[in-house]
Every structure is written in structure tokens, then in C-alpha cells.
ZADO-1210 file (C-alpha; in nm, 4 decimals, padded with zeros to 6 digits):
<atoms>
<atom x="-12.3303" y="-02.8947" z="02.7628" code="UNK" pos="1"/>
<atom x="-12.0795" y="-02.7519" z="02.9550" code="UNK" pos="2"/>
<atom x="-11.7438" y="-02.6339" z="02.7684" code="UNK" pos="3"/>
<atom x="-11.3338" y="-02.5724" z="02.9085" code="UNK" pos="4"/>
<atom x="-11.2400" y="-02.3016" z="02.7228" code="UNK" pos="5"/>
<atom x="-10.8116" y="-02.2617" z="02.8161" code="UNK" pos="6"/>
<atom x="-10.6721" y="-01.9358" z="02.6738" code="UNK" pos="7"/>
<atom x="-10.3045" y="-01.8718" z="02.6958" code="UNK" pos="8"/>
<atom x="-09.9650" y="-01.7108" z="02.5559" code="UNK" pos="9"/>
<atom x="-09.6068" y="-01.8112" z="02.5582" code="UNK" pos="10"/>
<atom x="-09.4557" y="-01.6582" z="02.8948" code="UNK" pos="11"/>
<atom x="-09.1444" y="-01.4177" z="02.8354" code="UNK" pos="12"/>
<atom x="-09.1880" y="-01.5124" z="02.4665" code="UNK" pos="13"/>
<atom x="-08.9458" y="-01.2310" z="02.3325" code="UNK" pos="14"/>
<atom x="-08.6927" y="-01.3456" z="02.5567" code="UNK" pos="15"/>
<atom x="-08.7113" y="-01.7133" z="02.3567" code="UNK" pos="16"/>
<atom x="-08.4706" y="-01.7751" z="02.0651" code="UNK" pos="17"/>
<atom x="-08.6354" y="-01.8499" z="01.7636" code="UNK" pos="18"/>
<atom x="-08.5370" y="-02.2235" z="01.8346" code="UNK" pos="19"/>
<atom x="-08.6742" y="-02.2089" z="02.1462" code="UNK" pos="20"/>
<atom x="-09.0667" y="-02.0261" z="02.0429" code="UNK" pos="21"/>
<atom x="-09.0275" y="-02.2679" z="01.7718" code="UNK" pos="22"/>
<atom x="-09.0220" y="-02.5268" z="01.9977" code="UNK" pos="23"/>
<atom x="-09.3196" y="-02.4414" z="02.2428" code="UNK" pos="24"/>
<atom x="-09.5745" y="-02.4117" z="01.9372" code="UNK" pos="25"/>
<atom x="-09.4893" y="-02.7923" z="01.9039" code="UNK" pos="26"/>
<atom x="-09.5134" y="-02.8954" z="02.2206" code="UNK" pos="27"/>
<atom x="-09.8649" y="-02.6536" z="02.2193" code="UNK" pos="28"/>
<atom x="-09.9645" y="-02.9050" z="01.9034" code="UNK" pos="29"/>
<atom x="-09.8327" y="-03.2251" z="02.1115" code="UNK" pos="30"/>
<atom x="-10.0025" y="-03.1038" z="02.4186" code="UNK" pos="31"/>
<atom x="-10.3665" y="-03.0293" z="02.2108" code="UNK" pos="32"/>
<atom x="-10.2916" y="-03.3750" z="02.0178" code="UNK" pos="33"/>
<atom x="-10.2783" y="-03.5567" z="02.3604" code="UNK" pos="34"/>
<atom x="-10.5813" y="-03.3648" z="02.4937" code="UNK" pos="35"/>
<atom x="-10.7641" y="-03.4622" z="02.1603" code="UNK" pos="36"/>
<atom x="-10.7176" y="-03.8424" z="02.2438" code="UNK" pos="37"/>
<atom x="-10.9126" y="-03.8294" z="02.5304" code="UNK" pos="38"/>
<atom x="-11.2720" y="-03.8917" z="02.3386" code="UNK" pos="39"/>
<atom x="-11.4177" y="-03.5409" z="02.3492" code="UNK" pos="40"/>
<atom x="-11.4369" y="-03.3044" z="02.0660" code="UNK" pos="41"/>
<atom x="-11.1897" y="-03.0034" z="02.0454" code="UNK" pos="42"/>
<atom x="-11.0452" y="-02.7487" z="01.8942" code="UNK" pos="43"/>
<atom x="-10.7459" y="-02.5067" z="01.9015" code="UNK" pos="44"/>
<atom x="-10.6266" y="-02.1550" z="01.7532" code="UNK" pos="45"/>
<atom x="-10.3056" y="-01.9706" z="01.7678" code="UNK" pos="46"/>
<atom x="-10.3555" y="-01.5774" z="01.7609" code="UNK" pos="47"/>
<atom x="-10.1695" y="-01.2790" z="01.8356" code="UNK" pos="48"/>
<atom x="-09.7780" y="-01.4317" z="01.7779" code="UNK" pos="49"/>
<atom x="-09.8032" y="-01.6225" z="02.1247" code="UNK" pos="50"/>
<atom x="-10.1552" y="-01.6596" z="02.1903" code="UNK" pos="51"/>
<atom x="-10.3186" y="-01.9857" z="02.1934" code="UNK" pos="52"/>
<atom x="-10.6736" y="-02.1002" z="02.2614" code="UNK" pos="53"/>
<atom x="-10.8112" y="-02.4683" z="02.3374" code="UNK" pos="54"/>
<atom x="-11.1779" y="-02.5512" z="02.3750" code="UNK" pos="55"/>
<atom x="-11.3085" y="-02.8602" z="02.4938" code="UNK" pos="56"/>
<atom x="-11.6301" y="-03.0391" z="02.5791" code="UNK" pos="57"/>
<atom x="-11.4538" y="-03.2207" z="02.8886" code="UNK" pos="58"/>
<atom x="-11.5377" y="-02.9627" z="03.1175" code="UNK" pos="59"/>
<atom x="-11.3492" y="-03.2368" z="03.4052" code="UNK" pos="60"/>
<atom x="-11.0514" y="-03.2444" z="03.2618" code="UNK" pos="61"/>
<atom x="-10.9952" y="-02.8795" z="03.2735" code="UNK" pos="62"/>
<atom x="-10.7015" y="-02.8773" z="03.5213" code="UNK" pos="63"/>
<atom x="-10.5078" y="-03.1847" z="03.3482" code="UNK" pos="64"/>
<atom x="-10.5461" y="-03.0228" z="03.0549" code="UNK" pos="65"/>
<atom x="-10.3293" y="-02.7381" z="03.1885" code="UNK" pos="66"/>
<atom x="-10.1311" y="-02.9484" z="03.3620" code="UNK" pos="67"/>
<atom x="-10.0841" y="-03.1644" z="03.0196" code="UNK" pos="68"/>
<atom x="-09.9946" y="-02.8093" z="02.8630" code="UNK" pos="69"/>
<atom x="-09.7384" y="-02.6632" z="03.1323" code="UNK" pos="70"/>
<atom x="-09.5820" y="-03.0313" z="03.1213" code="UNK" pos="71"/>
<atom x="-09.4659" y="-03.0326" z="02.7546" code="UNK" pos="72"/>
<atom x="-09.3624" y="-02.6537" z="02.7851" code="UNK" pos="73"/>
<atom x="-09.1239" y="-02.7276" z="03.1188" code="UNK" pos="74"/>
<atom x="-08.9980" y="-03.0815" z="02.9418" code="UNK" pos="75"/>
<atom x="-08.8335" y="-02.8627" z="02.6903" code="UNK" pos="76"/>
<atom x="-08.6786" y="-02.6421" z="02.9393" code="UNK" pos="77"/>
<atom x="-08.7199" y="-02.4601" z="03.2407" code="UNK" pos="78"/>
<atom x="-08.7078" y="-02.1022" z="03.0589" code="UNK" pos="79"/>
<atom x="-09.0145" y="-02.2550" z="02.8362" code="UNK" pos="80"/>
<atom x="-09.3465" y="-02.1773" z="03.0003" code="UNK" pos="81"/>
<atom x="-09.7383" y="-02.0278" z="02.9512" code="UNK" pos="82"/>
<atom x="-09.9447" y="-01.8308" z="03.1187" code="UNK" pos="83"/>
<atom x="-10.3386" y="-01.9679" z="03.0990" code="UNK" pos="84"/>
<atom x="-10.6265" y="-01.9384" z="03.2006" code="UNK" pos="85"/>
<atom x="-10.9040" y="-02.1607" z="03.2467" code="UNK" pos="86"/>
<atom x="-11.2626" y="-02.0929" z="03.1886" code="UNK" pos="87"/>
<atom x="-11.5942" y="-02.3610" z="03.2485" code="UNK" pos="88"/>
<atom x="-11.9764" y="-02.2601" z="03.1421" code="UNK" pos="89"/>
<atom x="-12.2199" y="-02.3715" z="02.9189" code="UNK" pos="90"/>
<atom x="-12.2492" y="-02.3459" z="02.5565" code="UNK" pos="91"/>
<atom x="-12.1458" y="-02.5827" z="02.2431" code="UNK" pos="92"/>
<atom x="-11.8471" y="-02.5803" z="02.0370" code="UNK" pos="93"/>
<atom x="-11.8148" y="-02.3397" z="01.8230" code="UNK" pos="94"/>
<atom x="-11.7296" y="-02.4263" z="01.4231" code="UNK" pos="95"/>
<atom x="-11.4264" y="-02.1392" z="01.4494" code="UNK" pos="96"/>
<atom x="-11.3204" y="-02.0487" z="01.8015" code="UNK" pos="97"/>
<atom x="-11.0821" y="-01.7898" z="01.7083" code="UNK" pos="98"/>
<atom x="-11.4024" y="-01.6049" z="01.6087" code="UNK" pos="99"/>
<atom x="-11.6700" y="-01.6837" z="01.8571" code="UNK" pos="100"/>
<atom x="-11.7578" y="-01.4577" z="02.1450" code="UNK" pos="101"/>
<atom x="-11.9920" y="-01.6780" z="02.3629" code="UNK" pos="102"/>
<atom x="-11.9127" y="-01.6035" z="02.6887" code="UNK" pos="103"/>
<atom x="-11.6930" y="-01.9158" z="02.8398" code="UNK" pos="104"/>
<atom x="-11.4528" y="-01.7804" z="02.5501" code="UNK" pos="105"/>
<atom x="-11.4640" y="-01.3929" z="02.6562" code="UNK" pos="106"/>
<atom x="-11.4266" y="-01.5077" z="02.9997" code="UNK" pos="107"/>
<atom x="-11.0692" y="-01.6833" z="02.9746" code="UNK" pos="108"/>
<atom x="-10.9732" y="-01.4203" z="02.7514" code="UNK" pos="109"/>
<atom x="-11.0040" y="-01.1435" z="02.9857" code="UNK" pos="110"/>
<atom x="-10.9078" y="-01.3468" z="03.2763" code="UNK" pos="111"/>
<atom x="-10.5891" y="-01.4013" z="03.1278" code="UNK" pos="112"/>
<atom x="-10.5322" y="-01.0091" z="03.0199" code="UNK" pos="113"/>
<atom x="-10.5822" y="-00.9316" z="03.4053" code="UNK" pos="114"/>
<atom x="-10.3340" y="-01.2210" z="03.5114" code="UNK" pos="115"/>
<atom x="-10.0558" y="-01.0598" z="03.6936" code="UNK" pos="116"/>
<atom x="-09.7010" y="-01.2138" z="03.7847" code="UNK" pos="117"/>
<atom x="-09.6047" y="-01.4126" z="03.9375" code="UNK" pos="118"/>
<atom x="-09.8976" y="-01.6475" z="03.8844" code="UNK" pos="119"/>
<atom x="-09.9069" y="-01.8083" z="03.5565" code="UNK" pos="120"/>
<atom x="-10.2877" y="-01.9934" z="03.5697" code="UNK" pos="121"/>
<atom x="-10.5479" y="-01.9188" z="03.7585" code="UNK" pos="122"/>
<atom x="-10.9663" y="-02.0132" z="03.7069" code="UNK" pos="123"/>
<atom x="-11.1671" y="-01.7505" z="03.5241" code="UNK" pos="124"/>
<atom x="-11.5040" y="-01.8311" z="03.7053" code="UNK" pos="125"/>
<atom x="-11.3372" y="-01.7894" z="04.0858" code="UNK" pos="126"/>
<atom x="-11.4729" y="-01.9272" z="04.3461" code="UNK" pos="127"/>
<atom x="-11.3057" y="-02.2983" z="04.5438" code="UNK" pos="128"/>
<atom x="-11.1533" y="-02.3857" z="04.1652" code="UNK" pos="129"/>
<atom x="-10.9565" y="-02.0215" z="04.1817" code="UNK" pos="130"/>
<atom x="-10.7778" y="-02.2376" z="04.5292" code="UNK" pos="131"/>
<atom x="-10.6635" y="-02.5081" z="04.3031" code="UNK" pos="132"/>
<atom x="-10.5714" y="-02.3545" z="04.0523" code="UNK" pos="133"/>
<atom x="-10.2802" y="-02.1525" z="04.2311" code="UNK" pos="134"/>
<atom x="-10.1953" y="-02.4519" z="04.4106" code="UNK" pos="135"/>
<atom x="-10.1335" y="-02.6009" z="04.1108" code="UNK" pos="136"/>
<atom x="-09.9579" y="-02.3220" z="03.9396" code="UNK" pos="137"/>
<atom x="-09.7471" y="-02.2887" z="04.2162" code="UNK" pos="138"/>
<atom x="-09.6353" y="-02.6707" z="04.2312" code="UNK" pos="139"/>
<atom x="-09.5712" y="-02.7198" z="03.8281" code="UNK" pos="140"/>
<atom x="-09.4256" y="-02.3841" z="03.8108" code="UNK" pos="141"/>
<atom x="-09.1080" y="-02.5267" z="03.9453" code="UNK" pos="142"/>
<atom x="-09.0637" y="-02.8540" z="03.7760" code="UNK" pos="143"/>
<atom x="-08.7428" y="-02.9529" z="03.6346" code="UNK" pos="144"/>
<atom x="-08.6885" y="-03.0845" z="03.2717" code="UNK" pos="145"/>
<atom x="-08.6524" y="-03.3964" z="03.4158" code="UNK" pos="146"/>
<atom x="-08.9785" y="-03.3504" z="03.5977" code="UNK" pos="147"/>
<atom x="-09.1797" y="-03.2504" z="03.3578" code="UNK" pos="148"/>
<atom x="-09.0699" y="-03.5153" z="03.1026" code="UNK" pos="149"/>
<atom x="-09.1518" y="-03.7953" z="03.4073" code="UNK" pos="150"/>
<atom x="-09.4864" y="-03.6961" z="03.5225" code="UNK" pos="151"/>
<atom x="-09.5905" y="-03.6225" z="03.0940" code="UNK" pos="152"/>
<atom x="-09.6812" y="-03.9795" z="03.0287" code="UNK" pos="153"/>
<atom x="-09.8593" y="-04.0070" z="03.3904" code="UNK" pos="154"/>
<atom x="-10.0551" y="-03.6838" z="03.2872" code="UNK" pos="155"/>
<atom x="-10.1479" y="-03.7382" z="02.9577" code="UNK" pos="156"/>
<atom x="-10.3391" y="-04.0276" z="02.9382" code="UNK" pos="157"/>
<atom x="-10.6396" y="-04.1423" z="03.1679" code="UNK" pos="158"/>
<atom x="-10.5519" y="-04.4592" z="03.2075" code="UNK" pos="159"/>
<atom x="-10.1635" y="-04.3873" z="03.2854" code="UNK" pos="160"/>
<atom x="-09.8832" y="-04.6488" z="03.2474" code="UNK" pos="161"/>
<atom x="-09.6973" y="-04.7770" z="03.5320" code="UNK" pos="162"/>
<atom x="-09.3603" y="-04.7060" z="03.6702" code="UNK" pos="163"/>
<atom x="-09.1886" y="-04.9672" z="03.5303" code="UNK" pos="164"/>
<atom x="-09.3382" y="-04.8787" z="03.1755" code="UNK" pos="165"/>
<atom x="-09.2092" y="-04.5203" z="03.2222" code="UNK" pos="166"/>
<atom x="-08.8619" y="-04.6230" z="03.3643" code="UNK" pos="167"/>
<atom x="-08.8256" y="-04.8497" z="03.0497" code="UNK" pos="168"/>
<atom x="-08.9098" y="-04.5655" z="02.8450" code="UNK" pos="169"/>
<atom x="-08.6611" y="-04.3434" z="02.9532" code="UNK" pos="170"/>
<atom x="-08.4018" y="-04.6249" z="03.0252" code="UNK" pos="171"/>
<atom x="-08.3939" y="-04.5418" z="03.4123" code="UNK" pos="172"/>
<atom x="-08.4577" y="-04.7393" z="03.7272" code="UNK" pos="173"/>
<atom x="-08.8215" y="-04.7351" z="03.8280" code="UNK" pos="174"/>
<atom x="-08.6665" y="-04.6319" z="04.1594" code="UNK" pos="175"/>
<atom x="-08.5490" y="-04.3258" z="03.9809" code="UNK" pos="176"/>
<atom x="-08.9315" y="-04.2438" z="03.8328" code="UNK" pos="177"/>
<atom x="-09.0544" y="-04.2804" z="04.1605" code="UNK" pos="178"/>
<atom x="-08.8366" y="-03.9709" z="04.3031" code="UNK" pos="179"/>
<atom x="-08.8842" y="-03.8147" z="04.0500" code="UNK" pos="180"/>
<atom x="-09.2481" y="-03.8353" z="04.1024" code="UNK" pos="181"/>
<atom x="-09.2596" y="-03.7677" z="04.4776" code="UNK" pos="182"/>
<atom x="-09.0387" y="-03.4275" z="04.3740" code="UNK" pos="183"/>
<atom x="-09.2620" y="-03.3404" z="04.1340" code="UNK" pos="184"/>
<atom x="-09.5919" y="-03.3734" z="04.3936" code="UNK" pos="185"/>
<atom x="-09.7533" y="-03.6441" z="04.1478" code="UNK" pos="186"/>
<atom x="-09.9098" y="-03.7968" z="04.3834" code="UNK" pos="187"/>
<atom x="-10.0892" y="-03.5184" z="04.5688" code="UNK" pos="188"/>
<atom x="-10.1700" y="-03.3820" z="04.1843" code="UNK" pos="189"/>
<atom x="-10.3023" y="-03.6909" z="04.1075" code="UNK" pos="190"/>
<atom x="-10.5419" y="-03.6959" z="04.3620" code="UNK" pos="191"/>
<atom x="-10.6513" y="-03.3823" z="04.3439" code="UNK" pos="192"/>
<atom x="-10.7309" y="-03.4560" z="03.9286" code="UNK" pos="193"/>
<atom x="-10.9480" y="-03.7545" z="04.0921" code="UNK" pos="194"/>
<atom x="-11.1324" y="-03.5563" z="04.2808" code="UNK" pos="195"/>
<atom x="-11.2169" y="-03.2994" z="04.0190" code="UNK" pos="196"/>
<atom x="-11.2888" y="-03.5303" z="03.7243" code="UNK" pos="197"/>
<atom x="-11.4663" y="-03.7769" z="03.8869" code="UNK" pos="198"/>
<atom x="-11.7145" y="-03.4863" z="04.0526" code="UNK" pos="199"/>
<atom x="-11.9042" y="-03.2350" z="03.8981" code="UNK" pos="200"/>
<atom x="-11.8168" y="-02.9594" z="04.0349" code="UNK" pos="201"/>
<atom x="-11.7717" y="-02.7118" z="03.7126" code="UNK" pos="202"/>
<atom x="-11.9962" y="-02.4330" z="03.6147" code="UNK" pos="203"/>
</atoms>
């Protein structure tokens, strides 16, 4: 079985008020709750003040699950964010991950002590996946509020609404989703998530 292992800390988190950290550990919860729907078993720790861990046996949904993450964060606000990183390999899920030191799990972890600014994710095992995962760093690092709340619902579930169902959500135009969108690089996101989860092409 192959595990995503997704190891991470609030970004800047002593620069937060305590409304604001307050705030990212629930959107942390929201974003595991959504990744929990998805069918595969998981599990999550927080550790260190900031830190936060999510394992997963959907090794193919590795980069929409940090996507997922980073989405909730930037919905809140801009000055919300995490650094992760994002670790594949074989192994089963462990009964306590904040304890376990299989390898997937050490892997992540140091990957995301050597993560320097200005990149915020990056792919513990290297290699063509290392590629993607700055390009995607680099385009959801700059989402707007607005952004990030608009492409959430597209993100979050694998079988996403439409437009229309979005627009009605948020009481815009569907016109206005679809901007948003394009700003946000949805579309090239979403087919690079195609790609990935419907290839195996993880460790």
C-alpha cells in the first residue's frame, strides 16, 4: 500500500493574532474533514504549537490534498498560510501517527525542516513531482480571499459542482466564478490533478 504522508506548520505563525492562529487550526480540521470524505482512511495530529501532520492511503490525491489545505488557509485571509510538505512510499497506516517513525513519515518531516523561503511546499521524494509541486506552490501562493473561497468547493470534492451551483452559493453571477477561476489558474490546476490522480505515478 502506498501512503501520502503531508507534514506542515502554520507560516509566520507568531505574527498571527490569537484570532487569526485560532482560525487556521479550524480551517486545518475543515481541510482534514474534507480530505476524510474522499473514501480512504486517514488520520491527523497537531504537534509542536503549529505543526500539523495528515496521513492518507490516497497516495493520488496527494497534491489536492495540499491544494485542499492552502485553499481554506488563503479563504481566511491572505496573511493565513502553511508551509508543507508532501511525502509518497509504502507502508500502512499507522494506529498513532504522531508517534510512528516509518519512513514516508520521517521523510516529510525532514523535508519540511530543510524547506527554505520563499517556497512554501515542495515533494519530499524529488524527482518530476518536486516540478509540480513548485508550480503549484507558486500559483496558490498568490490567491486572493476571494480566490481561494471560489476554487474551495471545485477542490474539495471529486466530483465538483458546477458554476452555477457555486455562483448560487456565494450569491454571485456564474460569470463572476468563472473569472475568478481563470485568475486563480483552475483550469490548468485542474488538469494537472487529472493527470496525477488518474496515473500512477507515486512512489
Amino acid at each position: 500500500m502506498t501512503l501520502t504522508v503531508l507534514t506542515g506548520d502554520i507560516a509566520k505563525s507568531t505574527t498571527l493574532s490569537p484570532d487569526q492562529f485560532d482560525a487556521a487550526l479550524r480551517a486545518l480540521a475543515d481541510a482534514f474533514a474534507d480530505i476524510s470524505g474522499w473514501g480512504a482512511p486517514a488520520k491527523m495530529s497537531k504537534h509542536r504549537g503549529d505543526g500539523w501532520q495528515i496521513a492518507s492511503e490516497a497516495p493520488n490525491e496527494a497534491f489536492r490534498m495540499a491544494l485542499v489545505i492552502r485553499a481554506h488557509l488563503r479563504s481566511i485571509s491572505p496573511a493565513i498560510d502553511t508551509r508543507l510538505a508532501i511525502s509518497t512510499g509504502s507502508g500502512t497506516l499507522p494506529e498513532a501517527i504522531e508517534t510512528t517513525s516509518d519512513a514516508t513519515f520521517v521523510l516529510s518531516g525532514q523535508c519540511l525542516d530543510q524547506m527554505k523561503d520563499p517556497i512554501r511546499m515542495s515533494y519530499a521524494n524529488g524527482g518530476p513531482l518536486q516540478a509540480v509541486a513548485l508550480m503549484i506552490d507558486h500559483i496558490s501562493s498568490s490567491w486572493t480571499e476571494t480566490q481561494a473561497k471560489t476554487i474551495l468547493p471545485f477542490l474539495r470534492s471529486l466530483t465538483p459542482p458546477t458554476q452555477k451551483q457555486v455562483a448560487d452559493l456565494f450569491g454571485v453571477s456564474r460569470q463572476s466564478v468563472g473569472k475568478t477561476l481563470d485568475a486563480a489558474a483552475y483550469h490548468l490546476l485542474l488538469e494537472v490533478l487529472h493527470t496525477l490522480e488518474e496515473e500512477t505515478v507515486y512512489a
